[in-house]
C-alpha positions in Angstrom: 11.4 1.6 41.9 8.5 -0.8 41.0 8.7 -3.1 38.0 6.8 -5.8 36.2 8.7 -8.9 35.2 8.1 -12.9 35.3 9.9 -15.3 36.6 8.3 -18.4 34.3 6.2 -18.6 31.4 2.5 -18.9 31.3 -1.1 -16.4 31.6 -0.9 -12.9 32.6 -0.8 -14.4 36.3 2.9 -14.9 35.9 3.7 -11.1 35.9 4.8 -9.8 39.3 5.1 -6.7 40.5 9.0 -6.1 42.1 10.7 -3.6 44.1 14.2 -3.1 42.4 16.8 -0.3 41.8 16.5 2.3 39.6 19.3 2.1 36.7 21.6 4.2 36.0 22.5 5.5 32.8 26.5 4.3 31.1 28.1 5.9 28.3 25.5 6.7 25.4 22.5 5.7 27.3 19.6 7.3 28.3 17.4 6.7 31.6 13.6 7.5 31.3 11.0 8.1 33.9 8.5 6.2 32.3 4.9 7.5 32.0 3.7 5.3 29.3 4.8 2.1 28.1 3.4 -0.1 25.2 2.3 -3.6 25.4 2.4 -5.6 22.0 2.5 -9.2 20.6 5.9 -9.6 21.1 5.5 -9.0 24.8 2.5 -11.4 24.8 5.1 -14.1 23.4 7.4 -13.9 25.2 5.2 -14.0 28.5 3.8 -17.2 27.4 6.2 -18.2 25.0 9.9 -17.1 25.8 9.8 -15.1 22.6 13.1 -13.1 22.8 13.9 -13.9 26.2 17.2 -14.3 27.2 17.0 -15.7 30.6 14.3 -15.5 33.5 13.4 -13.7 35.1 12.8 -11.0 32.4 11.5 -7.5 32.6 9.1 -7.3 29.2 8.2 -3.6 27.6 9.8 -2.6 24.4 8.5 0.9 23.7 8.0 3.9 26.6 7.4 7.5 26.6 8.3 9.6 29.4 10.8 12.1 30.5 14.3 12.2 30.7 15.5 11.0 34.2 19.7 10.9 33.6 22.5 11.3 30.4 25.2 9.0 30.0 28.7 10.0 29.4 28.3 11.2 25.5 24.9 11.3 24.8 23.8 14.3 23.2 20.8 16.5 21.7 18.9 15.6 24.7 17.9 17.0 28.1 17.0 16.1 31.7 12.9 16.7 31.9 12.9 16.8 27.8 9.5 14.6 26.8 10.8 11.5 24.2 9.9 8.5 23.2 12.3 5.3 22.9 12.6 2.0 22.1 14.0 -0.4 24.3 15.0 -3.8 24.2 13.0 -4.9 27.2 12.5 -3.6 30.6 9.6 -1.2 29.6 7.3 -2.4 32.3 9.0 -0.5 35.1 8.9 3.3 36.5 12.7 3.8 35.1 14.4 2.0 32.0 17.3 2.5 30.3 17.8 3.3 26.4 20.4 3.4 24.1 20.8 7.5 22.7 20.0 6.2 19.2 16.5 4.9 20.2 15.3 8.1 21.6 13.1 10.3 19.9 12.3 13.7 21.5 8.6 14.3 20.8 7.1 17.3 18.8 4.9 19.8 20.1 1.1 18.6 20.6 2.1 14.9 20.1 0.9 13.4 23.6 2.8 10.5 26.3 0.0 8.2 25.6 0.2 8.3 22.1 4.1 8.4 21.4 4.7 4.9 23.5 3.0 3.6 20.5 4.9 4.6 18.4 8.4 3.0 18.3 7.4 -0.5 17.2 4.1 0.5 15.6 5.5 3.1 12.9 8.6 0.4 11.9 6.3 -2.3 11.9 3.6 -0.6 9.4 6.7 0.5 7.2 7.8 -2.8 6.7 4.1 -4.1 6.1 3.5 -1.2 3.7 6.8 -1.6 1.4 8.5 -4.5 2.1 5.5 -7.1 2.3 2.9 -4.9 0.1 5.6 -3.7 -1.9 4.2 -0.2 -2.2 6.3 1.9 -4.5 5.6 5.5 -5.8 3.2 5.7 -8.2 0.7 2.9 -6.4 -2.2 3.4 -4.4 -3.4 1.9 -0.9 -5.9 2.1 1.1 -5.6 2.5 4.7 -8.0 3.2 7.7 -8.3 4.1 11.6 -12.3 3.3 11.8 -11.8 -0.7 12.6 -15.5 -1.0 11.5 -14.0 0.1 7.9 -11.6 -2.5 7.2 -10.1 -3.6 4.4 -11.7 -6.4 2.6 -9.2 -7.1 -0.4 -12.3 -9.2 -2.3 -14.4 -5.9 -2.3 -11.6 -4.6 -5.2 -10.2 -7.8 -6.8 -10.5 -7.8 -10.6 -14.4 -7.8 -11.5 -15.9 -6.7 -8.4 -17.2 -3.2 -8.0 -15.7 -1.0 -5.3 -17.9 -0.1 -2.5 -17.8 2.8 -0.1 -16.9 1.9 3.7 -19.9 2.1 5.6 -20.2 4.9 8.5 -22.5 3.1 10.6 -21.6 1.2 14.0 -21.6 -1.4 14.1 -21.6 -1.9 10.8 -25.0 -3.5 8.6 -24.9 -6.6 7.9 -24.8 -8.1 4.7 -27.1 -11.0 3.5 -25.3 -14.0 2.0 -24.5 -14.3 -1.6 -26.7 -16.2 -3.8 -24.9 -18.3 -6.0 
């Protein structure tokens, strides 16, 4: 199978494309035929950085979607061809990686391949943002957004400033500068 991986750290120049054997599942693992996998900062890192890296050369990808491939010895609730998601604690970036059984999400109907490798560090990470670093609790409002060209400005509702309604133009106007 082909694979992505780096043998140093540096630029995106230092990812090479490999010919290696596909894994094989053990007991309470899961292999994947990957269609999707995610790329995120911690990839980045540890492609320029050693983030997380254990020893070179290392095969990055945390989070793929794809299909079923092969069942280890205990693993239940899932099946050969059955479309999941999983998070992975590297290896991604190759046509076949192995997950533990916990970290495997069978996807719903109409939620896509593309869409669900996002989804296994995204989701936990905007948790933890949300209520353990905002501290959201029940009974308090946020205010969240998919248009990038509506982001948040936390000035436009501090204490004496009036709200304002995100704008639905691209790119957005631009404001002139206060005058003091």
């Amino acid at each position: 199978m082909r694979a992505i991986e780096f043998h140093e750290y540096g630029a995106p120049e230092v990812l090479r494309l490999v010919e290696v054997t596909a894994p094989r599942p053990g007991p309470g693992q899961v292999a994947i035929d990957v269609a999707w996998a995610g790329v995120n900062f911690a990839d980045v890192k540890a492609r320029a950085e050693g983030y997380r890296v254990g020893e070179l050369p290392y095969r990055p990808g945390l989070e793929v979607s794809g299909h079923v491939r092969a069942l280890g010895e205990g693993v239940d609730g899932l099946e050969v061809g059955q479309e999941v998601a999983a998070l992975v604690a590297g290896g991604g970036y190759a046509e076949v990686v192995l997950a533990e059984a916990p970290a495997v999400f069978p996807l719903p109907e109409g939620l896509d391949l593309r869409t669900a490798a996002t989804l296994p560090t995204v989701l936990p990470t905007a948790h933890a943002l949300i209520h353990e670093v905002g501290r959201l609790r029940a009974g308090r409002a946020s205010w969240c957004t998919e248009r990038p060209e509506a982001s948040a400005r936390p000035s436009a509702n501090w204490p004496g400033r009036r709200a304002r309604e995100p704008s639905t133009e691209w790119p957005p106007p631009r404001r002139r500068p206060r005058t003091p």
